[in-house]
C-alpha positions as CSV (number, residue, x, y, z in Angstrom):
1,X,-6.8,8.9,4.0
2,X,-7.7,8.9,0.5
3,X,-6.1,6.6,-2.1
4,X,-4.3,9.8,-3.9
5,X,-1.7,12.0,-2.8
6,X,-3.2,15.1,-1.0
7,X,-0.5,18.2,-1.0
8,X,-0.5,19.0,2.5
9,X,1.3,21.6,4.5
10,X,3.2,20.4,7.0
11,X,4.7,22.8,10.6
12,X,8.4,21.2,10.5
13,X,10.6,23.5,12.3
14,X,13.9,21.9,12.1
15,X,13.6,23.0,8.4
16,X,11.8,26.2,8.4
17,X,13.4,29.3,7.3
18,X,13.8,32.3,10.4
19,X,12.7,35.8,8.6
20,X,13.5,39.1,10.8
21,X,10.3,40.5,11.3
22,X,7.7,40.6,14.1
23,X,3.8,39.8,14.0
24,X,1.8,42.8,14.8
25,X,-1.1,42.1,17.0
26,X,-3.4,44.3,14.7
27,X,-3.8,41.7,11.8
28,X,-4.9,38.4,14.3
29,X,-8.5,38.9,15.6
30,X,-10.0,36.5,13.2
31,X,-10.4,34.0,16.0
32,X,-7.5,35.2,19.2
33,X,-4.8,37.3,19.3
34,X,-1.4,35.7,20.2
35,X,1.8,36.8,21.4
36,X,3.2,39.3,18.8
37,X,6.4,37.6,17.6
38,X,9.8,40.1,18.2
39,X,12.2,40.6,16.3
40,X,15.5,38.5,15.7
41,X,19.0,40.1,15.2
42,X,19.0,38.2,11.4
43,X,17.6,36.9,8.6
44,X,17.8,34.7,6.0
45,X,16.2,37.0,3.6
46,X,15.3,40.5,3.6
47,X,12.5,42.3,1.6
48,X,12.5,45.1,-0.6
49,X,10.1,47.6,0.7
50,X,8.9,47.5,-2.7
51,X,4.9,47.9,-3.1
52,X,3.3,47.4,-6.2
53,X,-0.5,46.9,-4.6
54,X,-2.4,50.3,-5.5
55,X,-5.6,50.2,-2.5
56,X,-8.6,50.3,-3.7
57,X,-10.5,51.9,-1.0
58,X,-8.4,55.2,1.1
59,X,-9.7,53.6,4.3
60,X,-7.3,50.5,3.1
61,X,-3.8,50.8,4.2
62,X,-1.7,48.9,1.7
63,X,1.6,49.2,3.2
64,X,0.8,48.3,7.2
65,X,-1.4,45.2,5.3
66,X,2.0,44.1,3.6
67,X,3.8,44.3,7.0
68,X,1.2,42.5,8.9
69,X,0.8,39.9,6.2
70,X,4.5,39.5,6.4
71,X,4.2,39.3,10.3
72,X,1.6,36.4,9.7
73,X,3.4,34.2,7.4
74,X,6.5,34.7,10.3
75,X,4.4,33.2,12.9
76,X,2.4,30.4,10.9
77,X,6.0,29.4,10.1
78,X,8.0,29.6,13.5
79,X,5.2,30.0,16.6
80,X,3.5,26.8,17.9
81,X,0.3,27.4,19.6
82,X,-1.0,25.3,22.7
83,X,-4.0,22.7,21.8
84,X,-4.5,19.0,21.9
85,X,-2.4,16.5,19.6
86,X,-3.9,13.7,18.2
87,X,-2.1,10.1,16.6
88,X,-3.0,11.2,13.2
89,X,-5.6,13.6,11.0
90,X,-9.0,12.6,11.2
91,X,-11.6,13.4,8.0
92,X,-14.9,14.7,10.5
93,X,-17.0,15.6,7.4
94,X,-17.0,16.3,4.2
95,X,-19.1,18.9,2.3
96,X,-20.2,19.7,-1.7
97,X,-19.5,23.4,-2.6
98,X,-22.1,25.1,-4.3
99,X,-21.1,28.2,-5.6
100,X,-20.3,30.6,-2.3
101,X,-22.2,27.9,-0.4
102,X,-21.6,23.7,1.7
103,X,-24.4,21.9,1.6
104,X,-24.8,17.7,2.2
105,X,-22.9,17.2,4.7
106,X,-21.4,13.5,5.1
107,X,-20.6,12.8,8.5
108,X,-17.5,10.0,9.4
109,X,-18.7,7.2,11.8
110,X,-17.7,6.5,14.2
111,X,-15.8,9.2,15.7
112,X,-13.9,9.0,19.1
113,X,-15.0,11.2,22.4
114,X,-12.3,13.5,22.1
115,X,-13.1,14.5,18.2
116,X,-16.8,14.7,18.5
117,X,-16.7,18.3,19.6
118,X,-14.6,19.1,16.5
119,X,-17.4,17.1,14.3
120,X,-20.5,19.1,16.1
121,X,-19.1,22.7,15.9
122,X,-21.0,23.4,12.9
123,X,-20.6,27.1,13.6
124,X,-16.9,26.3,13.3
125,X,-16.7,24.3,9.9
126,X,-18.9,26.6,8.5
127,X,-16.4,29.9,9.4
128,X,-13.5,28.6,8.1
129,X,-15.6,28.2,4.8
130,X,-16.7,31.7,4.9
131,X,-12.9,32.5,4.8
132,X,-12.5,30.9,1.9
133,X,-15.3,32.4,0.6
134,X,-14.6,35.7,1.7
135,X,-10.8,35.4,0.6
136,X,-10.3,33.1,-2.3
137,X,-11.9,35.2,-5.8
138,X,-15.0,32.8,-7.0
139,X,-13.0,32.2,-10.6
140,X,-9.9,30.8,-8.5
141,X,-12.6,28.8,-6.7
142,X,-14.4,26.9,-9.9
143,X,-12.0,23.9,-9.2
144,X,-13.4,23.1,-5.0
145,X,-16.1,20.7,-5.7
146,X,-16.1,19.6,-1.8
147,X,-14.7,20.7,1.4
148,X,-13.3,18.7,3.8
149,X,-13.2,19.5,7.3
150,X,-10.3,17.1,9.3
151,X,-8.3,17.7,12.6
152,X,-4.7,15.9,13.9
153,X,-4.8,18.8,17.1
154,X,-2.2,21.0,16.3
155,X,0.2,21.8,14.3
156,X,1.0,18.7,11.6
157,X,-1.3,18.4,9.0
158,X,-2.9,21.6,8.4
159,X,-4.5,21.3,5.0
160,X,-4.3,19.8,1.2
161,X,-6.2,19.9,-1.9
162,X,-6.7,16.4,-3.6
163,X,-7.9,15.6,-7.1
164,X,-11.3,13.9,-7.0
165,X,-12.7,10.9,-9.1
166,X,-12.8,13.8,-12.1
167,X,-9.5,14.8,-12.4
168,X,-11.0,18.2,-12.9
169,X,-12.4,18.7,-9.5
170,X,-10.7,19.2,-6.0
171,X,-11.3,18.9,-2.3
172,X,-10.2,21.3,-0.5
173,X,-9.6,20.0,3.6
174,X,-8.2,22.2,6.5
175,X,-8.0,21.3,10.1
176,X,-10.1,22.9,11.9
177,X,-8.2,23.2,15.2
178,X,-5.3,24.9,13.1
179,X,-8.1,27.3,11.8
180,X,-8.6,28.7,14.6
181,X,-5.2,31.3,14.1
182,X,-5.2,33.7,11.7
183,X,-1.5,33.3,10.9
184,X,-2.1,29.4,10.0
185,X,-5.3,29.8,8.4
186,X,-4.6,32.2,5.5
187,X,-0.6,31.3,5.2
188,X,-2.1,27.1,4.3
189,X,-5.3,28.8,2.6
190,X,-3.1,30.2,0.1
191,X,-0.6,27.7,-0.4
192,X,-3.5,25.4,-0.9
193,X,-4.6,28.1,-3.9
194,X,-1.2,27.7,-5.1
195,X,-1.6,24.1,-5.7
196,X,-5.2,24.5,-7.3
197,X,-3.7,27.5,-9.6
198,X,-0.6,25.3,-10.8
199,X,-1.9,21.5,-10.8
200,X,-5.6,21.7,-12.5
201,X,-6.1,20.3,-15.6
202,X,-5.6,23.6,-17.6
203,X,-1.6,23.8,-16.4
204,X,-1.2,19.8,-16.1
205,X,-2.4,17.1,-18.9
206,X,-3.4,14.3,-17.3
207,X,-1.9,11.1,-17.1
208,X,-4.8,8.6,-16.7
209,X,-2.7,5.5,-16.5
210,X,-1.6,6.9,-13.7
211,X,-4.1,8.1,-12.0
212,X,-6.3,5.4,-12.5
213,X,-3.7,2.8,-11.2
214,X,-1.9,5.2,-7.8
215,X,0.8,3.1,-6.3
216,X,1.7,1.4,-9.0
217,X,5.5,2.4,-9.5
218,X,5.6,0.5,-12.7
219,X,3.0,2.7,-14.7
220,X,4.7,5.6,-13.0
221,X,7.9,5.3,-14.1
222,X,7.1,4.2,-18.0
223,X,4.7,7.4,-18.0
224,X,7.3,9.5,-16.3
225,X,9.8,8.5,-18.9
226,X,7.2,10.1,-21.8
227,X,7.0,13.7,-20.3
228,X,9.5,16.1,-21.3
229,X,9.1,18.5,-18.3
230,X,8.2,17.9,-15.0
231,X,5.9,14.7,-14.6
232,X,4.0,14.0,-11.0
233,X,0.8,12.3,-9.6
234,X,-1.5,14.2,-11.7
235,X,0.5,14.2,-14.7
236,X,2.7,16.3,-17.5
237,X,3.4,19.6,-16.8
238,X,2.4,21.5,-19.7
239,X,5.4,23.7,-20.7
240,X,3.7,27.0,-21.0
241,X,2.4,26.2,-18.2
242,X,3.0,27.8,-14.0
243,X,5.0,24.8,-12.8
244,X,6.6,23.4,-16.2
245,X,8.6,27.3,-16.4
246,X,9.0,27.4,-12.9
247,X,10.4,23.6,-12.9
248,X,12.7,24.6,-16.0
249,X,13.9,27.9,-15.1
250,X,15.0,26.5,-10.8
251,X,14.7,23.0,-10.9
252,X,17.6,21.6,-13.6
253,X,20.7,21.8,-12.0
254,X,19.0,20.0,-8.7
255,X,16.4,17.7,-10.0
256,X,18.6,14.6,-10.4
257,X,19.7,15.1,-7.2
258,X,16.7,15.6,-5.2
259,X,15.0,12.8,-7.9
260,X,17.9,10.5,-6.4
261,X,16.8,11.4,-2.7
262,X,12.7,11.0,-3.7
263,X,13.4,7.5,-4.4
264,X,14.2,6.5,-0.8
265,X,11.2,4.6,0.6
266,X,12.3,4.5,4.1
267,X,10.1,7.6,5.4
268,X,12.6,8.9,8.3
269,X,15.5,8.6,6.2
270,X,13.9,10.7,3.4
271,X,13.1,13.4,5.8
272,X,16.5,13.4,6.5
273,X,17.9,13.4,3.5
274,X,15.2,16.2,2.2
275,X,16.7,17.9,5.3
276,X,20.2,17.8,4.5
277,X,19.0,19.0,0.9
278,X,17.5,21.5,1.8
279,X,20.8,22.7,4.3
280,X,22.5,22.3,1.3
281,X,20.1,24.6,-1.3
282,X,19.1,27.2,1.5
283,X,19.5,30.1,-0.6
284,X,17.3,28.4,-3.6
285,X,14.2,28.0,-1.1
286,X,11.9,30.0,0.3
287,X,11.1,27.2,3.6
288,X,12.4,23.8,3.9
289,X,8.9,22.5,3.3
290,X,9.9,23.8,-0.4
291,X,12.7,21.6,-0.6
292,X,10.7,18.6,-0.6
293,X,9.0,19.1,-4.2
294,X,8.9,21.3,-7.0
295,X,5.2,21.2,-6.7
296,X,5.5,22.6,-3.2
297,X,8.5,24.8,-4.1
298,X,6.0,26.7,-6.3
299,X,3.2,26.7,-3.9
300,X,5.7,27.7,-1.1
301,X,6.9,30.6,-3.3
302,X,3.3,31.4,-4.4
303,X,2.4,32.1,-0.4
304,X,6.3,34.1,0.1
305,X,4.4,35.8,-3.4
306,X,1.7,37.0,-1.8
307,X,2.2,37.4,2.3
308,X,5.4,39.8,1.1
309,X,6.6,42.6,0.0
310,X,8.4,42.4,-3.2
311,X,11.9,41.6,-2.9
312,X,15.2,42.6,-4.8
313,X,16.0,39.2,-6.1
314,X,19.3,38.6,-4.6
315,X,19.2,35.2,-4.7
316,X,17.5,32.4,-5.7
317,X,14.6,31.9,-3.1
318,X,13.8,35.8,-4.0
319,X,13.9,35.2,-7.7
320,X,11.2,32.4,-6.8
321,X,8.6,34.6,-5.9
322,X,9.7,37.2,-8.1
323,X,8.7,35.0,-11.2
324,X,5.4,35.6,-10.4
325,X,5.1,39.4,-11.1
326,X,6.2,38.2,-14.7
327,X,2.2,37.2,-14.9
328,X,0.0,40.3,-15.4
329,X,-2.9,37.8,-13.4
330,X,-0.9,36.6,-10.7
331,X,0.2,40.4,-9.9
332,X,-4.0,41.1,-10.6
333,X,-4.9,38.3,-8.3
334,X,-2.2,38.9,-5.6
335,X,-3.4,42.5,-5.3
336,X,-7.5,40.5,-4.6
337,X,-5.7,38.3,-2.2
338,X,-4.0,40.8,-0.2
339,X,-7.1,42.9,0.2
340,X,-9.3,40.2,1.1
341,X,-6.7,38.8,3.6
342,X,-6.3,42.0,5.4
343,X,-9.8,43.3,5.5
344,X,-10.9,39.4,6.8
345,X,-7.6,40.1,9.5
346,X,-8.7,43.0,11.2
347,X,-7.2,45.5,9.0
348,X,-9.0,48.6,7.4
């Protein structure tokens, strides 16, 4: 992989939080339709039937979009679908965006037998691009300077963003065997957004030392001692910005904790311990996925944001998402999303 951290959504389902709500079939013909989901008898959090989305079309219907949506993000988070596994991801090729389009592809030699199929299905690797096209608002797209198409089978890895050599610019990568379901596709399309939205270099101010020196703990940690918010890979959080009030309105009264578990460079005993903090914090996070950084805690509650309804805030995981309605052009864009989601589902 490539030498900086990618954020990458992960299917872990010992940590996962169980919603009560079934997947209608109506919202999946992207690529198959699945086994709807039913119900269960509980739930960690329940949504307000709250709408704020006015449709823009009458052939749109807002509310059974919201419920499919919400049916979606259920089974992208707690359904496993049959396909091949592989020992790890696998970059096929990588692709420059220009404007709606992918040209110059780069093609990774060599590739084993069982991948090549994955690396020839052109058609393929150019739909899932179409879905980003088609749901992803251009202005939301200016940071995507390549796309980068990658498989591990199912499940795992199932996409990231990654800065490029200019900080400024991003490569987006999803797997292409996880593409082809509805329910995974859009749920990691969006938390991939949610990274783009709250890490470019508009929200976050560079660290340079840093980034041009990854791996190097000592750099880290002197930089990390000058930012008075949240610090990470890419750099300062600006205060004003996404992240730096999400980190200081959720993140104070757990940050040395989780900070403590971070540190642990043993990689199955900081799944573990991530584990038990998220056990502990439940109620604070939307999925246990969020529990492991409050870069994905955001992105995590961006996605919960958008796939549903708005909920009454009754405890902290709720309040999560609710901060973003407190952004007039997160509620703008959320209403774009939605749309484009369901009309790119099956739904009109």
């Amino acid at each position: 992989m490539p030498k900086k951290p990618l954020f990458v959504i992960l299917i872990a389902a010992s940590i996962l939080t169980v919603a009560c709500l079934c997947c209608p079939a109506g919202i999946l013909p992207f690529f198959q339709t699945p086994t709807p989901v039913p119900p269960t008898a509980t739930a960690t959090m329940t949504p307000s039937p709250t709408v704020t989305l006015t449709p823009t079309s009458t052939s749109f219907n807002v509310l059974a979009c919201i419920n499919d949506l919400a049916g979606a993000l259920y089974e992208a988070e707690n359904e496993s679908y049959p396909g091949p596994e592989f020992e790890s991801d696998f970059t096929l090729v990588t692709f420059t965006v220009s404007g709606d389009s992918i040209i110059d592809p780069v093609y990774v030699r060599p590739v084993s037998a069982d991948l090549k199929p994955y690396q020839q299905d052109a058609a393929g690797q150019e739909r899932v691009w179409q879905f980003v096209v088609d749901v992803i608002p251009r202005e939301q797209r200016r940071w995507i300077a390549q796309f980068s198409v990658f498989t591990d089978g199912v499940s795992n890895s199932l996409g990231a963003v990654e800065q490029m050599d200019n900080p400024h610019d991003w490569t987006l990568e999803m797997d292409l065997e996880d593409a082809k379901h509805f329910p995974t596709l859009s749920t990691t399309l969006i938390h991939e957004l949610a990274h783009l939205l709250t890490l470019n270099d508009s929200q976050v101010t560079t660290d340079f030392n840093v980034f041009n020196n990854p791996g190097d703990q000592d750099t880290y940690d002197q930089e990390a001692a000058t930012c008075p918010t949240y610090f990470m890979f890419e750099g300062c959080s600006n205060p004003d910005s996404y992240l730096g009030r999400f980190f200081a309105t959720f993140w104070p009264d757990i940050y040395d904790e989780w900070e403590a578990i971070n540190a642990e460079t043993d990689e199955d005993i900081l799944q573990e311990q991530l584990d038990l903090f998220y056990q502990k914090y439940s109620d604070q996070f939307v999925s246990g996925y969020a529990a492991t950084s409050p870069e994905e805690d955001i992105a995590e509650s961006f996605m919960y944001f958008v796939f549903r309804a708005k909920p009454g805030g009754t405890n902290i995981a709720e309040q999560k998402y609710l901060f973003f309605y407190d952004y007039p052009e997160m509620v703008s864009l959320r209403e774009q999303l939605i749309e484009n989601l369901c009309t790119n589902g099956g739904i009109r």
